[in-house]
VOPAGU-2260 file (C-alpha; in pm, 1 decimal, decimal comma):
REM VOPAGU-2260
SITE   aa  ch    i         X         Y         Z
SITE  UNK   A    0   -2719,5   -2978,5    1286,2
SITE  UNK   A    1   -2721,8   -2757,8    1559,8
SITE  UNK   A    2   -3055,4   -2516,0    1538,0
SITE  UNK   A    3   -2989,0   -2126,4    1472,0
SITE  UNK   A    4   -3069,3   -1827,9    1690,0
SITE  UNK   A    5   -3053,4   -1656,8    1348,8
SITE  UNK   A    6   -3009,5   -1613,1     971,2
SITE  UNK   A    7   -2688,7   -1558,5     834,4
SITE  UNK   A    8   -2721,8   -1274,9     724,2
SITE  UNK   A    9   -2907,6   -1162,8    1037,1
SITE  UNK   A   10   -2573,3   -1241,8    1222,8
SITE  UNK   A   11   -2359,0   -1043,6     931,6
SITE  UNK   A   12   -2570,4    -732,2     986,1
SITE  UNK   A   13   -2579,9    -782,8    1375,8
SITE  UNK   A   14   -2194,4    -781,5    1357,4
SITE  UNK   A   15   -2186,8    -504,5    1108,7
SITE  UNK   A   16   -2388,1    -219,4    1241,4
SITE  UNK   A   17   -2267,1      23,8    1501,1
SITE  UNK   A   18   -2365,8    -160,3    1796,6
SITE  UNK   A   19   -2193,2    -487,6    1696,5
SITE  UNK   A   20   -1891,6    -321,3    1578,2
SITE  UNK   A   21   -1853,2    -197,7    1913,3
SITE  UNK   A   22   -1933,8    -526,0    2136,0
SITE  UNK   A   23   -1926,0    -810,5    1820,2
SITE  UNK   A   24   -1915,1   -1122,8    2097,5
SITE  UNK   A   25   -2248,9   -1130,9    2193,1
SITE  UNK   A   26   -2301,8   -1236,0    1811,4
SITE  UNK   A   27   -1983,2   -1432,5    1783,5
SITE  UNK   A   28   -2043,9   -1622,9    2094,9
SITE  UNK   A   29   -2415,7   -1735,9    1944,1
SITE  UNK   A   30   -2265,1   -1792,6    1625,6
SITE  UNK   A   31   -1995,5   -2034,8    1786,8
SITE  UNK   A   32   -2213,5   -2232,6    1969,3
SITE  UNK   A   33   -2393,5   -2294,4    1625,1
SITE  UNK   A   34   -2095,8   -2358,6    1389,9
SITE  UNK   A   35   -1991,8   -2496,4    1194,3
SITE  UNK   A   36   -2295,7   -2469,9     988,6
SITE  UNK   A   37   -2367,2   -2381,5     613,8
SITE  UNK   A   38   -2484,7   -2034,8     627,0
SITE  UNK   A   39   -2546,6   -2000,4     255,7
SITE  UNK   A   40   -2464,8   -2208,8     -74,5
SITE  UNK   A   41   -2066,9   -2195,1     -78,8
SITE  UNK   A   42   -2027,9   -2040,4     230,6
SITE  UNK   A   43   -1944,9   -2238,8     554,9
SITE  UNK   A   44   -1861,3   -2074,6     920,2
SITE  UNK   A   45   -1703,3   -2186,3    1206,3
SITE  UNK   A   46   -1608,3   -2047,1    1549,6
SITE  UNK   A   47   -1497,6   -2314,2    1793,2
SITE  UNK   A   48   -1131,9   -2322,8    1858,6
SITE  UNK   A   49   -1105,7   -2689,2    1777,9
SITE  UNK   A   50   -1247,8   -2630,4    1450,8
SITE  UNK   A   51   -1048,2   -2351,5    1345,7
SITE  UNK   A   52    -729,2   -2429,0    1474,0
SITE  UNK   A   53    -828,8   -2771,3    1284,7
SITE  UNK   A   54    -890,9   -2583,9     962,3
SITE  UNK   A   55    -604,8   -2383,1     979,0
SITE  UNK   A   56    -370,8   -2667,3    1007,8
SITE  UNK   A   57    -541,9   -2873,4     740,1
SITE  UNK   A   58    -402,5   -2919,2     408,9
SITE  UNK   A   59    -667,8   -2977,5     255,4
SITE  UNK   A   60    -787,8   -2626,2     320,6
SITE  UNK   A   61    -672,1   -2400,1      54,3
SITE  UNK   A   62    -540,3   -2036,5     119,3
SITE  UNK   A   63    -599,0   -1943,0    -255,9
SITE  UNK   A   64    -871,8   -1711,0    -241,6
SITE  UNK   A   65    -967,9   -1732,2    -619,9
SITE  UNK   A   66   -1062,9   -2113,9    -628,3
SITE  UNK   A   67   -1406,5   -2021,9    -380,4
SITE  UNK   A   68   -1703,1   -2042,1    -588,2
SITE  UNK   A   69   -1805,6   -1720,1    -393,5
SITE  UNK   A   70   -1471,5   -1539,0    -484,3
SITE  UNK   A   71   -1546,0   -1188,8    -665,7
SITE  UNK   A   72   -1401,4   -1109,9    -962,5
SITE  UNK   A   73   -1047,9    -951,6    -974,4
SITE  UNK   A   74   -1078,6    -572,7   -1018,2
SITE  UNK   A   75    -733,8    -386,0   -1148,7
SITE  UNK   A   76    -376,4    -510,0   -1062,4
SITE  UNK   A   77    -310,1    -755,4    -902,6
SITE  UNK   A   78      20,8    -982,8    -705,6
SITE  UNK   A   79     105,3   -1307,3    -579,4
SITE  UNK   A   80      62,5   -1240,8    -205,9
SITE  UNK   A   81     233,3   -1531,4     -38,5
SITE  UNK   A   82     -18,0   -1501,9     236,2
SITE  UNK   A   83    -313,3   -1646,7     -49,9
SITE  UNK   A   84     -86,6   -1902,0    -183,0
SITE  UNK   A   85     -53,8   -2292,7    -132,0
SITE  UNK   A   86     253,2   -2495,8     -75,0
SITE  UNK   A   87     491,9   -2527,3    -265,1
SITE  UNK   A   88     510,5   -2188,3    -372,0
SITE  UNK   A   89     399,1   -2049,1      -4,8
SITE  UNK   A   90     672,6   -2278,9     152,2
SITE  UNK   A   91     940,7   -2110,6     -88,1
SITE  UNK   A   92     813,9   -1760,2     -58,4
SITE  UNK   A   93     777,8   -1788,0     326,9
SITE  UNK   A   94    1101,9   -1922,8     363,3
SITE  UNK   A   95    1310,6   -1665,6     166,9
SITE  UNK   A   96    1116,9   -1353,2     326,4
SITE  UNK   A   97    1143,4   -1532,1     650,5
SITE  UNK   A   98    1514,6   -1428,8     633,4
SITE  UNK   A   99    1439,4   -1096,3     741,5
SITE  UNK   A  100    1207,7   -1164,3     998,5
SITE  UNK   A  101    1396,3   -1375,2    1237,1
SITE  UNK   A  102    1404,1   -1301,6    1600,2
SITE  UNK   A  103    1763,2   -1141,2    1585,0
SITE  UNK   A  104    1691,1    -942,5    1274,9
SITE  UNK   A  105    1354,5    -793,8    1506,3
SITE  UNK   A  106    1592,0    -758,7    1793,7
SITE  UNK   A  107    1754,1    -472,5    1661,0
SITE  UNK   A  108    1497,9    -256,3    1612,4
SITE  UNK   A  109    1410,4    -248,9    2001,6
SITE  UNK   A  110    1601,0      33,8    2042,7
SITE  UNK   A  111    1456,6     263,2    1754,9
SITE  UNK   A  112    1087,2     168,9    1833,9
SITE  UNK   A  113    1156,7     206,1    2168,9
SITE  UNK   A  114    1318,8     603,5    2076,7
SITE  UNK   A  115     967,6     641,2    1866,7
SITE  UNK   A  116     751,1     537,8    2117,0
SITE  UNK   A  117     875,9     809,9    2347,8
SITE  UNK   A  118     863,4    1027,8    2090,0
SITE  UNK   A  119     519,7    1004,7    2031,7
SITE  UNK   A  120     444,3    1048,3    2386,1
SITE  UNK   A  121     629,4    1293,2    2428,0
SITE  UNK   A  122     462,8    1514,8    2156,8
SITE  UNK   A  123     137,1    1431,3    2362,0
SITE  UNK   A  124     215,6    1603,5    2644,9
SITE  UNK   A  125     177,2    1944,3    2541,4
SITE  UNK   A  126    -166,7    1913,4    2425,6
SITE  UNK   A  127    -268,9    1763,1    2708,8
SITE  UNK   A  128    -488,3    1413,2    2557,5
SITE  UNK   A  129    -380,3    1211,3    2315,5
SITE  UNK   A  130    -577,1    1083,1    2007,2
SITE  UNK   A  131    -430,9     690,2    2061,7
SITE  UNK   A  132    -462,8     578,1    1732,4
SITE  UNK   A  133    -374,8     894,3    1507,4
SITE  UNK   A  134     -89,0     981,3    1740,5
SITE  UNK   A  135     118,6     651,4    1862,3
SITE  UNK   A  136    -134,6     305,3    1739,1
SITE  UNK   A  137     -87,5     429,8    1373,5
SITE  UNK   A  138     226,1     609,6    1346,3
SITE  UNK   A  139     414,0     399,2    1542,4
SITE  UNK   A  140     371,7      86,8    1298,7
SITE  UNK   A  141     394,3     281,5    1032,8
SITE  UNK   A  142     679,1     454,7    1051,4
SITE  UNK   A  143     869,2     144,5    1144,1
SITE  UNK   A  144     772,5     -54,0     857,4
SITE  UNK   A  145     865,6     206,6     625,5
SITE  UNK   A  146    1161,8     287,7     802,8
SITE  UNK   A  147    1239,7     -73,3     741,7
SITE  UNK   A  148    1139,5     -87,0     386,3
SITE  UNK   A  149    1302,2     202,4     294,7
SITE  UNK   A  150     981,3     450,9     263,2
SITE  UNK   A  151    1101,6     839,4     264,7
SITE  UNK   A  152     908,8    1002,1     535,7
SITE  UNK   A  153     730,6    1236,4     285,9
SITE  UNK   A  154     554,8     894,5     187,0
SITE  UNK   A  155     432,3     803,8     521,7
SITE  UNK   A  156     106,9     921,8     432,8
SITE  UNK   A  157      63,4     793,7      98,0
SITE  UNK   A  158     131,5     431,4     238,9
SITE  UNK   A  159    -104,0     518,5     528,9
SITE  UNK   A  160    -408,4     626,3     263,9
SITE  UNK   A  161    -370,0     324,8      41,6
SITE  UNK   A  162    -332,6      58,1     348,3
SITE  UNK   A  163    -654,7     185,0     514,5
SITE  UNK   A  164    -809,6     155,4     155,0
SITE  UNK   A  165    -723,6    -188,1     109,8
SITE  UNK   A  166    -813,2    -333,6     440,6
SITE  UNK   A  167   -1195,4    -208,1     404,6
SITE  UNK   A  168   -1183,5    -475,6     151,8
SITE  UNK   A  169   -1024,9    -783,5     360,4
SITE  UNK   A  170   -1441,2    -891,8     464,3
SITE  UNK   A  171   -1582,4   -1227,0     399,7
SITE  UNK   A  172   -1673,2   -1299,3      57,6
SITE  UNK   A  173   -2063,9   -1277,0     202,6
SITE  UNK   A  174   -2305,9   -1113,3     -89,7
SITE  UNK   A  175   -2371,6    -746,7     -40,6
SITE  UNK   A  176   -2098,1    -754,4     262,7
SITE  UNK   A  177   -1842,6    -513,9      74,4
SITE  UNK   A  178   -1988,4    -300,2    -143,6
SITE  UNK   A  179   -1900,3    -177,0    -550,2
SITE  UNK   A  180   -1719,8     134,7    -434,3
SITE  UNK   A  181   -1512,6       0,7    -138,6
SITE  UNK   A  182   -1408,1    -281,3    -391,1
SITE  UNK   A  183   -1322,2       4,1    -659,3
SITE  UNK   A  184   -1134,5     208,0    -382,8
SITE  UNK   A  185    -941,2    -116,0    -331,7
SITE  UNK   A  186    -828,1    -155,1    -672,1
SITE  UNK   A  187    -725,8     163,2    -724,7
SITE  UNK   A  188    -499,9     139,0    -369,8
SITE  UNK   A  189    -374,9    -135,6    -478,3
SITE  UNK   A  190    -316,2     -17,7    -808,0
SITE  UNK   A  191    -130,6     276,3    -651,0
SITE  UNK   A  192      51,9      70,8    -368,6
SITE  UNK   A  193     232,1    -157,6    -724,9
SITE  UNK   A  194     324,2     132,3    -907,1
SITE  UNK   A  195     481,1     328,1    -602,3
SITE  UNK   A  196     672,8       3,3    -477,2
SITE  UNK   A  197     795,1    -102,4    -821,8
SITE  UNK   A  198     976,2     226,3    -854,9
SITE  UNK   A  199    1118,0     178,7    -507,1
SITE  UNK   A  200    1281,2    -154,3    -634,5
SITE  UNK   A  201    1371,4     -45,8    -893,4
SITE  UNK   A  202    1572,4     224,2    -738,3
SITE  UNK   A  203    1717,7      -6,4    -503,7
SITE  UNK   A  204    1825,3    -286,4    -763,8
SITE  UNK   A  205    2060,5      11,3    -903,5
SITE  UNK   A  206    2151,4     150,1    -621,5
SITE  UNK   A  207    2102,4     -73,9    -293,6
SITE  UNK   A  208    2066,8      75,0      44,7
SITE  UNK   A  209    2028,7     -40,6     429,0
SITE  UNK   A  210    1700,7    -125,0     392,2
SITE  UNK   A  211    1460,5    -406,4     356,8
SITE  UNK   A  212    1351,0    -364,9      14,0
SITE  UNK   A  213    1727,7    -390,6     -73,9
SITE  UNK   A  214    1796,0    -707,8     135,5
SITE  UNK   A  215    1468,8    -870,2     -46,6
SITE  UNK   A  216    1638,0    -797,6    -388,2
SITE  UNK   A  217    1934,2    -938,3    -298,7
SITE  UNK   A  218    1768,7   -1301,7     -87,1
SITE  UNK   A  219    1921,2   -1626,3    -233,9
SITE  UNK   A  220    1879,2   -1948,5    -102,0
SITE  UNK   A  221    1964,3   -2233,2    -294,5
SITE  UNK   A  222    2036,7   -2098,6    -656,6
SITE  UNK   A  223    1649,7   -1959,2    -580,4
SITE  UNK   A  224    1559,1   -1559,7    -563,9
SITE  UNK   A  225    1261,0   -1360,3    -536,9
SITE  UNK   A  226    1180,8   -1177,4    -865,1
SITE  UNK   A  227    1032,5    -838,6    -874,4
SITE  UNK   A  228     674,1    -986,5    -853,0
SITE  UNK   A  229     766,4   -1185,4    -519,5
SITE  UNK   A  230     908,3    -865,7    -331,3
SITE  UNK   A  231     641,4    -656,7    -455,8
SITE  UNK   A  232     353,6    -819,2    -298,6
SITE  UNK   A  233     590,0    -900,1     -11,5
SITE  UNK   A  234     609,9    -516,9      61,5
SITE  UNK   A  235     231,8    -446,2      29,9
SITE  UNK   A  236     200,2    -767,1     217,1
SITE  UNK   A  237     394,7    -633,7     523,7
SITE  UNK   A  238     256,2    -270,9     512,3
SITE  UNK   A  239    -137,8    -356,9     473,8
SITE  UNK   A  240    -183,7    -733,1     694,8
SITE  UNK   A  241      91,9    -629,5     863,1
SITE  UNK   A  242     110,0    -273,0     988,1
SITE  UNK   A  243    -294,6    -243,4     993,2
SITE  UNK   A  244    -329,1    -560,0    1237,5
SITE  UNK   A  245     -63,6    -372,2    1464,0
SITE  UNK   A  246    -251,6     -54,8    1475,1
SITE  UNK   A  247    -548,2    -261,1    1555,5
SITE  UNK   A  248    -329,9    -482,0    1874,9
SITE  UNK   A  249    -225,7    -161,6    2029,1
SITE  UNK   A  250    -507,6      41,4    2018,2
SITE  UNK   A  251    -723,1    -274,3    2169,8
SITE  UNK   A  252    -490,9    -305,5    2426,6
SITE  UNK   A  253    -515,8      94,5    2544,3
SITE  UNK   A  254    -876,0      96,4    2519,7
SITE  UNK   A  255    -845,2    -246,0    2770,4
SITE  UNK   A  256    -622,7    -121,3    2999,3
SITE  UNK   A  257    -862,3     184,9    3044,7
SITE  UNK   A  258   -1151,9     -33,6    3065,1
SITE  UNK   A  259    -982,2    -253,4    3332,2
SITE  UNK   A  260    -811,1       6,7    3548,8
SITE  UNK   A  261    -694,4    -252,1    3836,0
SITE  UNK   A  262    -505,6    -426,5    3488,5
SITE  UNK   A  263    -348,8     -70,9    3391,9
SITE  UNK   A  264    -217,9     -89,8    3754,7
SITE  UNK   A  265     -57,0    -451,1    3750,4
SITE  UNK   A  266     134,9    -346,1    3413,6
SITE  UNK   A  267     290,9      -7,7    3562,7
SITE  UNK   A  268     388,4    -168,6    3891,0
SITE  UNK   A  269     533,8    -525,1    3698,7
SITE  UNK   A  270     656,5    -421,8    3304,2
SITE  UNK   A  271     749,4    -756,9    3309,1
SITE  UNK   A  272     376,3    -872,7    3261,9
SITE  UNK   A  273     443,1    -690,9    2906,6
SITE  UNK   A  274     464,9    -999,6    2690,5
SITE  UNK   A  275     149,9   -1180,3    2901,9
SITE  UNK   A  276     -71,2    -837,4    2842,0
SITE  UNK   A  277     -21,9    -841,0    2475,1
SITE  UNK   A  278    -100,5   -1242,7    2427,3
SITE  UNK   A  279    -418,6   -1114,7    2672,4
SITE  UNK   A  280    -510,9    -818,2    2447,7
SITE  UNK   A  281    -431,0   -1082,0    2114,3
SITE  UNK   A  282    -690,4   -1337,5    2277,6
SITE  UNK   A  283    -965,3   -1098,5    2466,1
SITE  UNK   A  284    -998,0    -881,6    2167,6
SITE  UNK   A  285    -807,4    -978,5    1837,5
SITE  UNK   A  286    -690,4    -752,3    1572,8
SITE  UNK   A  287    -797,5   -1026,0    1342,2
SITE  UNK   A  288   -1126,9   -1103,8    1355,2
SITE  UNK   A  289   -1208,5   -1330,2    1066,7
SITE  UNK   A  290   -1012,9   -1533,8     847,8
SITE  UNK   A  291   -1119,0   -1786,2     584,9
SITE  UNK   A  292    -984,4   -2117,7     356,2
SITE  UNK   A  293   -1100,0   -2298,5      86,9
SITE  UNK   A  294   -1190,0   -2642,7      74,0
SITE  UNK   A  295   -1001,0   -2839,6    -177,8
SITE  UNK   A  296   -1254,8   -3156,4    -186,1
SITE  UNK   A  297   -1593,3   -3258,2     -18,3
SITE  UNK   A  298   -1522,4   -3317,0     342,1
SITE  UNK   A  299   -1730,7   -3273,1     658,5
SITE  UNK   A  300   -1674,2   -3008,3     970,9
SITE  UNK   A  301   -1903,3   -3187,7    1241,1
SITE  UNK   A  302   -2271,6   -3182,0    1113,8
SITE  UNK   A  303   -2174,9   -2942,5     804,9
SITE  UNK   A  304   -2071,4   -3099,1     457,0
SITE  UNK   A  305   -1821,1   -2906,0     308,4
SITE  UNK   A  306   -1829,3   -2931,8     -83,9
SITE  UNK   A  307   -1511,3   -2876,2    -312,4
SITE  UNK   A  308   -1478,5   -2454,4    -338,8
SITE  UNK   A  309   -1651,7   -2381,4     -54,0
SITE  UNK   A  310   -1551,3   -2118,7     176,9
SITE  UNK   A  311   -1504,4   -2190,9     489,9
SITE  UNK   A  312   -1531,4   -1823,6     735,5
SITE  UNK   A  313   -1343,0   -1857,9    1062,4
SITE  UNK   A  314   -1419,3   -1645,4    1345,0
SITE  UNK   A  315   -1110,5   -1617,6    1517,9
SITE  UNK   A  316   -1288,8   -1362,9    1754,2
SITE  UNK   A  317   -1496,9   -1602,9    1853,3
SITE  UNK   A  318   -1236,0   -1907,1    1861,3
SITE  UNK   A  319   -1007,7   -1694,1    2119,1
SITE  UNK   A  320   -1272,5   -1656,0    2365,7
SITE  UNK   A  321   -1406,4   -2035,9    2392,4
SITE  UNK   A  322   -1546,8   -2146,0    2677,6
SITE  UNK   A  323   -1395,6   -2527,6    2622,4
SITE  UNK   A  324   -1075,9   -2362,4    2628,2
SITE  UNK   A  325   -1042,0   -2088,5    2821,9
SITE  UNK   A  326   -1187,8   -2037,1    3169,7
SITE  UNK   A  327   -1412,2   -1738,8    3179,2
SITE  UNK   A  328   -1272,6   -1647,9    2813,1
SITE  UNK   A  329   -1500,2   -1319,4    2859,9
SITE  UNK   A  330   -1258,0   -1171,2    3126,6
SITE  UNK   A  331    -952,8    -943,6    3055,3
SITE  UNK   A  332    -660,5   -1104,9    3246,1
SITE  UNK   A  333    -311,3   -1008,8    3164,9
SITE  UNK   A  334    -207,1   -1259,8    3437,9
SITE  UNK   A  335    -400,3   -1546,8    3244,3
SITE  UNK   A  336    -187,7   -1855,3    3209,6
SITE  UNK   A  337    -304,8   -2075,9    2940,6
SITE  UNK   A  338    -154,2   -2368,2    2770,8
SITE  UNK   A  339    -365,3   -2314,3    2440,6
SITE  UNK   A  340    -245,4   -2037,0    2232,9
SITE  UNK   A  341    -484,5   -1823,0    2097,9
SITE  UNK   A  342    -527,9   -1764,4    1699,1
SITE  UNK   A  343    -502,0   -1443,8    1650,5
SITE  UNK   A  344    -205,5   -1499,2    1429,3
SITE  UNK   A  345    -367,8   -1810,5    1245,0
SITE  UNK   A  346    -164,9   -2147,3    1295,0
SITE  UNK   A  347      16,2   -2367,8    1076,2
SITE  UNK   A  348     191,6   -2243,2     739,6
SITE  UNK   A  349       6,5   -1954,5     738,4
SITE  UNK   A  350     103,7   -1833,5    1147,0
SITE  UNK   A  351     183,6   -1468,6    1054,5
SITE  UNK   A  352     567,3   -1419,6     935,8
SITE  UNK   A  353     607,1   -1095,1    1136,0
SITE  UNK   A  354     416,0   -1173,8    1473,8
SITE  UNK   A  355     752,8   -1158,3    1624,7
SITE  UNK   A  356     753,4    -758,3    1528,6
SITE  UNK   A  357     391,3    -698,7    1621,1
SITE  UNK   A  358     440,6    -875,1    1963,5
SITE  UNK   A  359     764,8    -613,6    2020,9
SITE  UNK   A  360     621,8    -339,2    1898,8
SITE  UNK   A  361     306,4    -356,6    2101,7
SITE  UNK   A  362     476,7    -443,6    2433,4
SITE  UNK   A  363     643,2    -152,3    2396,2
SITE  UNK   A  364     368,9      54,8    2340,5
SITE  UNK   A  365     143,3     -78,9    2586,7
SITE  UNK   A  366     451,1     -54,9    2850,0
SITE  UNK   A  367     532,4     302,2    2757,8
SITE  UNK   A  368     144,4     403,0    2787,3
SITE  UNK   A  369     111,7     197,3    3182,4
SITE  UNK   A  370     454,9     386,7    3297,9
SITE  UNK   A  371     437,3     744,5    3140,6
SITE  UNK   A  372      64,2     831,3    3123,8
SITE  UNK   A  373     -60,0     991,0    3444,3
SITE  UNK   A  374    -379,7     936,5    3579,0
SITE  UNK   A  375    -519,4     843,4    3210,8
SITE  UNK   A  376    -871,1     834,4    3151,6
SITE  UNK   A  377   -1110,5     731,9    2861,0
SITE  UNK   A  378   -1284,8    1026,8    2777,4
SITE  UNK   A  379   -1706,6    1029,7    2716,6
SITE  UNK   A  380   -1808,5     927,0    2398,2
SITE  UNK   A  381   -1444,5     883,8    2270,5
SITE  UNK   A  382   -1453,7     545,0    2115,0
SITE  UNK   A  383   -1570,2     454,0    1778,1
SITE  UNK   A  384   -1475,3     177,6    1549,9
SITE  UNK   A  385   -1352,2     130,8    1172,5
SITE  UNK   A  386   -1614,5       3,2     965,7
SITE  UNK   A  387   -1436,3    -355,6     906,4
SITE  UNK   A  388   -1539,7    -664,6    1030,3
SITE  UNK   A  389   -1203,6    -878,0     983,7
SITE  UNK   A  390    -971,9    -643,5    1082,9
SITE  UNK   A  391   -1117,3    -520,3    1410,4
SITE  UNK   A  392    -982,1    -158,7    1566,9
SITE  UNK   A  393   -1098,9     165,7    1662,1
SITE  UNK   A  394   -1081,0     431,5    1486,5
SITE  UNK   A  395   -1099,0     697,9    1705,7
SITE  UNK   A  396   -1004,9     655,7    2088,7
SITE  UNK   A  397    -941,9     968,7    2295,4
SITE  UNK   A  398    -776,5     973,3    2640,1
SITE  UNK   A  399    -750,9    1239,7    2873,9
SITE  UNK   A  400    -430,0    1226,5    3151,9
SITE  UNK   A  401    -299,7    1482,1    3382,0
SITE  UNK   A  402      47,4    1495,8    3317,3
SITE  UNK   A  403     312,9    1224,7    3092,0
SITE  UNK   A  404     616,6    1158,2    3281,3
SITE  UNK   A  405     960,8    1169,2    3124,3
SITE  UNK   A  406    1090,9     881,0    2963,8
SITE  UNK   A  407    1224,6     635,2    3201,8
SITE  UNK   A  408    1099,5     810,0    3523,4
SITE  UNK   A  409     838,6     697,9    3739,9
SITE  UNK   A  410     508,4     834,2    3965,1
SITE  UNK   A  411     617,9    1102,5    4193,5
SITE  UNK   A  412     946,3    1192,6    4033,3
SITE  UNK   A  413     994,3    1496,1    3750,0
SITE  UNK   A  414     746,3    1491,5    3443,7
SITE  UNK   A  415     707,8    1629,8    3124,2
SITE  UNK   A  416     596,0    1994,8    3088,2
């Protein structure tokens, strides 16, 4: 086997400390050119994009969290989250929620995200900077997916608190990675999330409304439904993996534009490079870091032997920016033409149901920011990250601008007051 630079757990606390929150590939990239390894009984990690795009696709790699000898023990409620089961229960699951989710269905809602998105902006004028992901990376997600579900407004926040909760909990089953009171906090959001959304369907299985909880109570497909357990962790499902890897995509891709000014440029003067800056943004620096599977029997990655429950960590960070597959995979180029898709939203069964949304929403966003920010500008020391390693984001990212221009109106014409 391949020697290490380091101990696993010297990598894990490399990656989660301030400094490798903020630039994780310097890790990632040693750790890929190690991997796959074992980096401790049960645990196995890999980073090439060969190997995970391997794993992902292998069926003999289980999604079902709770058969890993590593897996913690449940703590409060809990749901059958189609994105931790196996076929054939994923396979029915996906395909009745994936109903909702088809490219015509997401077509509609250009025009209202579109409406938000200017919205958002446009409430940033008056102050003069913008907070990116408190006023348009968060909310704009957000409210759209409630919107959809059928989430009052008033709610918004509640959703917000208990997705946020949840998500410092998605980390690597590594010992001493998560800690006792994140893992409580979890529980209880997800404790709150099932109690707040079986009232919802509730409500809507009396009285049905335009809305997506609705149309999940009412799926058939082949004398088959989904019962109340099915759209419950089907909503928390699209608000937490969902809506928090979107906040993550769009707030990478502002902080990358600003980084790469000449970028910025090439997206204001062609908005047709839209689609090819968010795969760029997906690849360079992916809202999912790290996903994992389960092996169902012994097997072998390379030099590592894989045992029956073993978990095998994929760093999908470190997949999307190999050098075997993409050509200086350390640049930021939105005019990059690959014929390797990245992984940022897995691959096989498991590629991410609403990917189609995220894609729209953040091309969107990312457009609207390029045309209607003028002159915008990272300011000092306004960047810092959320403490997660799989779900990668900032937390805080401030820009300064001199002016936003009205919707739909372009450099040297009438802005915004």
């Amino acid at each position: 086997m391949t020697a290490r630079a380091g101990s696993a757990a010297e990598d894990i606390i490399q990656l989660a400390d301030r400094m490798g929150r903020e630039d994780p590939y310097p890790v990632l990239h040693r750790m890929r050119q190690a991997s796959p390894y074992v980096a401790l009984p049960g645990l196995v990690v890999a980073g090439t994009h060969a190997t995970c795009s391997a794993v992902l696709r292998d069926p003999g790699m289980s999604s079902e969290r709770q058969r890993a000898t590593l897996a913690p023990a449940a703590r409060g409620p809990r749901t059958r989250n189609f994105l931790h089961l196996d076929p054939p229960d994923h396979t029915r699951l996906r395909r009745l929620v994936s109903k909702v989710f088809t490219p015509r269905v997401v077509a509609t809602m250009e025009p209202h995200i579109r409406r938000t998105t200017d919205d958002l902006l446009t409430a940033a004028a008056a102050r003069g900077s913008m907070e990116v992901v408190a006023d348009l990376a968060y909310p704009l997600p957000l409210r759209i997916i409630c919107e959809v579900l059928g989430v009052p407004a008033e709610d918004h926040h509640l959703v917000q608190h208990w997705s946020a909760r949840l998500s410092e909990a998605l980390e690597p089953p590594i010992p001493g990675l998560v800690s006792t009171t994140t893992s409580t906090e979890a529980a209880r959001a997800r404790a709150g999330f099932i109690a707040y959304f079986q009232a919802l369907i509730a409500d809507r299985r009396r009285s049905p409304r335009a809305d997506l909880v609705s149309q999940l109570v009412a799926v058939e497909d082949a004398s088959e439904r989904l019962d109340s357990s099915d759209i419950l962790a089907t909503c928390i499902l699209l608000i937490n993996a969902g809506h928090e890897t979107t906040v993550n995509l769009i707030a990478n891709g502002v902080l990358a534009l600003l980084r790469h000014p000449e970028q910025l440029a090439d997206l204001r003067a062609e908005p047709g490079l839209a689609a090819a800056t968010v795969d760029e943004v997906l690849r360079y620096d992916a809202p999912v870091q790290i996903t994992s599977r389960v092996a169902k029997h012994d097997t072998r990655l390379g030099a590592a032997d894989v045992r029956a429950g073993d978990m095998v960590v994929l760093l999908l960070g470190a997949a999307n920016r190999d050098p075997a597959v993409y050509p200086d995979p350390d640049r930021f180029d939105i005019r990059r033409r690959s014929p390797v898709p990245h992984l940022a939203f897995s691959a096989g069964a498991h590629f991410c149901l609403g990917a189609g949304l995220a894609r729209l929403e953040a091309q969107i966003a990312l457009s609207a920011v390029a045309a209607r920010l003028r002159e915008p500008r990272l300011r000092a020391g306004g960047v810092s990250y959320k403490p997660n390693l799989s779900l990668r984001g900032p937390d805080v990212l401030t820009v300064d601008f001199d002016d936003v221009l009205a919707p739909g109106r372009r450099d040297g014409q009438e802005a915004n007051g």
